[in-house]
C-alpha positions in Angstrom: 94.0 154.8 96.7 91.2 155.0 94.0 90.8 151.0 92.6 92.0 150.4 89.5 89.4 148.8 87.3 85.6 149.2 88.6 83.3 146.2 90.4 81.8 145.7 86.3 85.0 145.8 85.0 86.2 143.2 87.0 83.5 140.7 86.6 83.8 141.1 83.2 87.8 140.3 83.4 86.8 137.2 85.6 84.5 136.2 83.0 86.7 136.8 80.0 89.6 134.5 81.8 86.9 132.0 83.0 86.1 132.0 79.2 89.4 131.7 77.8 90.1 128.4 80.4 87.0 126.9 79.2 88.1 127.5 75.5 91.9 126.0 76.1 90.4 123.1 77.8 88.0 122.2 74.9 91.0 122.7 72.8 93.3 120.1 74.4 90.0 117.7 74.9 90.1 117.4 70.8 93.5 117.7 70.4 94.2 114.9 72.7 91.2 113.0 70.7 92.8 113.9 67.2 96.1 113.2 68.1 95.0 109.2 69.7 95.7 106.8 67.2 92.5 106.2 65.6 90.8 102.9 64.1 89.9 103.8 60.3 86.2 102.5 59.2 86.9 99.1 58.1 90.6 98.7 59.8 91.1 96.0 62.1 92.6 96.9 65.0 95.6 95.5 66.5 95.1 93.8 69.6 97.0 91.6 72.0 95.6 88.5 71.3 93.9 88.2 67.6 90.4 87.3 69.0 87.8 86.0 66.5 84.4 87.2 67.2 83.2 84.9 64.0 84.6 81.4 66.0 83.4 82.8 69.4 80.0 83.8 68.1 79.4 82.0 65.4 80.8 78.9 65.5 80.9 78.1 69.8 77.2 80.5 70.1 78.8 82.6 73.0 76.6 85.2 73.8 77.4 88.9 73.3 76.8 89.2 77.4 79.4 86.8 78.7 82.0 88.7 77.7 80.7 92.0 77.4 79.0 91.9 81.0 78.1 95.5 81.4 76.2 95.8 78.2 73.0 96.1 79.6 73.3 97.7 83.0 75.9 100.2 82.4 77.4 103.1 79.4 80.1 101.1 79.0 80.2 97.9 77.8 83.0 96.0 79.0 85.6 94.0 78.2 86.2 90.6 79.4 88.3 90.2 82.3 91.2 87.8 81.7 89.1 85.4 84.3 86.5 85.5 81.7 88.5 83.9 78.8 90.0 81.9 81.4 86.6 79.8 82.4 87.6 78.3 78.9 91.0 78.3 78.2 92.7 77.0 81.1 91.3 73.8 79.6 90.6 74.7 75.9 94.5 75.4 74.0 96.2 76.0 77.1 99.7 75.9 75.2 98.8 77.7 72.6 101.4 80.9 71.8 98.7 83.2 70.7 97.4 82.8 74.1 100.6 83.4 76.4 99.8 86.8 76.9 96.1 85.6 78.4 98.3 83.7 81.0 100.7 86.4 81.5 97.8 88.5 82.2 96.5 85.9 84.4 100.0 85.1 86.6 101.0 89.3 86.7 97.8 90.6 87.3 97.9 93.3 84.7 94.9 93.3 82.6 95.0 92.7 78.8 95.1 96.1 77.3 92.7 95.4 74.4 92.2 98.6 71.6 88.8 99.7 71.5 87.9 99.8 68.0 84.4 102.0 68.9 86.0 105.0 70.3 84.0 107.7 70.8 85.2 111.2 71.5 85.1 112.6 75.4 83.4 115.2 74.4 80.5 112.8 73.4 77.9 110.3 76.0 77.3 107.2 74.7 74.8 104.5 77.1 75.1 101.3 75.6 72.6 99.9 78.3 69.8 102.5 77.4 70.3 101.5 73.5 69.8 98.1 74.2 67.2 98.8 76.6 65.4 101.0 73.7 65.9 97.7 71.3 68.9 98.7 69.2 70.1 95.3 68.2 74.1 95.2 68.6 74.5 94.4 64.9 73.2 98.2 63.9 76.2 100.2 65.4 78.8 97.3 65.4 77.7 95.2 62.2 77.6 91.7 62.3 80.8 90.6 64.4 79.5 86.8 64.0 81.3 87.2 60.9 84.4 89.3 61.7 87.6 87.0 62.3 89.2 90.2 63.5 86.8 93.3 64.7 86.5 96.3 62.7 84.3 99.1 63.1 81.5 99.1 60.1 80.2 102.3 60.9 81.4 105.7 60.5 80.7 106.8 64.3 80.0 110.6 63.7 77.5 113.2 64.8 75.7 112.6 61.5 75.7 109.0 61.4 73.7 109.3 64.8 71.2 111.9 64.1 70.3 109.6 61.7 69.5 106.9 63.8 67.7 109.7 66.4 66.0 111.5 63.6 64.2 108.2 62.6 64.9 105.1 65.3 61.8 103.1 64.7 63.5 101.1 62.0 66.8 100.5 63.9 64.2 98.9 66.8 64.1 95.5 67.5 62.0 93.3 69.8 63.9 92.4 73.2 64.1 88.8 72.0 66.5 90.0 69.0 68.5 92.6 70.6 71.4 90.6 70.4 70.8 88.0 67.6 72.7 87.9 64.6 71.4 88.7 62.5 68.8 90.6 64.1 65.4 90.6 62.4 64.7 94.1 61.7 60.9 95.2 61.8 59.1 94.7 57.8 56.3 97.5 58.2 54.8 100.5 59.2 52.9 99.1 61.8 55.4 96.6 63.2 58.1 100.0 63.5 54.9 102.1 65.4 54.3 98.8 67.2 58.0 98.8 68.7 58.1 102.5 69.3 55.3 102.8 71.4 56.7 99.8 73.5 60.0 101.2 74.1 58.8 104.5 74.5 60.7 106.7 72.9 61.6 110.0 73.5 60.0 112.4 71.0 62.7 113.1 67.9 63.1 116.8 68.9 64.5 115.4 72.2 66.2 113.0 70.7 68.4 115.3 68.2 68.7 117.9 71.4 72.2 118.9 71.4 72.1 118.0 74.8 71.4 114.3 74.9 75.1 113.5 73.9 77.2 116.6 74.7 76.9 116.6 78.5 
């Protein structure tokens, strides 16, 4: 019995539906994204417990790093386990209502399910460690917390927003002492920007802006 469709003809039907799967899962990627509830630029998020970045930073000098433990070694950052906020406050307001569900976190063993106010999109790679490795202070994508008695996301987050930044990084750099300051002292010259560049050394600005650095 003489085949239907010829060897070419086939392929092509196997790459026309490999195609068309490709395209639906794109599709349900963003429309699972869109449909997320989203944290609006300046909106502070709802969380479980109202934690103050300004008191923890600001007035007690915590470090971004004990909480945030994966910041430099890792693309995520990482939120503080409830054993983390616990070193503290199992002595520090133990009674205190805003904190019951720390200790209900702590006697169940379900984590905290805190709401990430930087969300980024799936279809998007973010490294946090390999910013702050390259000297991008915390303060440039995530403003300056120390004075944020509820967290709220400063900067817009999209693809031009970035390309920004990787089109021209030298003056987001800042020397590894600073990284995590606040403020951070941002570089004052020409020479102090080159200075930092070379040190960190930076990928040129074509591969930077390569579609291919965040759309993996």
């Amino acid at each position: 019995m003489a085949q239907a469709f010829t060897r070419s003809e086939v392929l092509v039907l196997k790459l026309l539906c490999l195609g068309a799967l490709v395209l639906v899962g794109v599709a349900l990627g963003v429309a699972r994204w869109s449909m997320a509830p989203q944290i609006e630029q300046q909106e502070a998020a709802m969380q479980p417990i109202p934690f103050s970045h300004k008191h923890h930073v600001s007035d007690d000098g915590i470090d971004c790093r004990y909480c945030h433990t994966t910041v430099e070694s890792s693309a995520f950052a990482g939120m503080p386990a409830t054993s983390v906020c616990l070193t503290c406050h199992n002595v520090l307001f133990p009674d205190a209502p805003m904190l019951a569900p720390l200790h209900e976190s702590a006697r169940t063993g379900r984590p905290l399910r805190w709401t990430r106010v930087h969300d980024l999109p799936d279809f998007v790679y973010f490294d946090h460690s390999i910013h702050v490795t390259k000297g991008v202070a915390c303060q440039e994508c995530h403003g300056r917390v120390d004075q944020m008695p509820l967290m709220r996301r400063v900067a817009p987050l999209d693809m031009q927003w970035c390309l920004a930044c990787h089109r021209d990084p030298a003056r987001h750099l800042h020397a590894p002492g600073h990284v995590f300051a606040m403020p951070a002292p941002a570089p004052v010259s020409d020479e102090e920007m080159a200075l930092l560049r070379k040190m960190y050394q930076l990928e040129n600005t074509r591969r930077l802006t390569d579609c291919s650095t965040c759309h993996r």
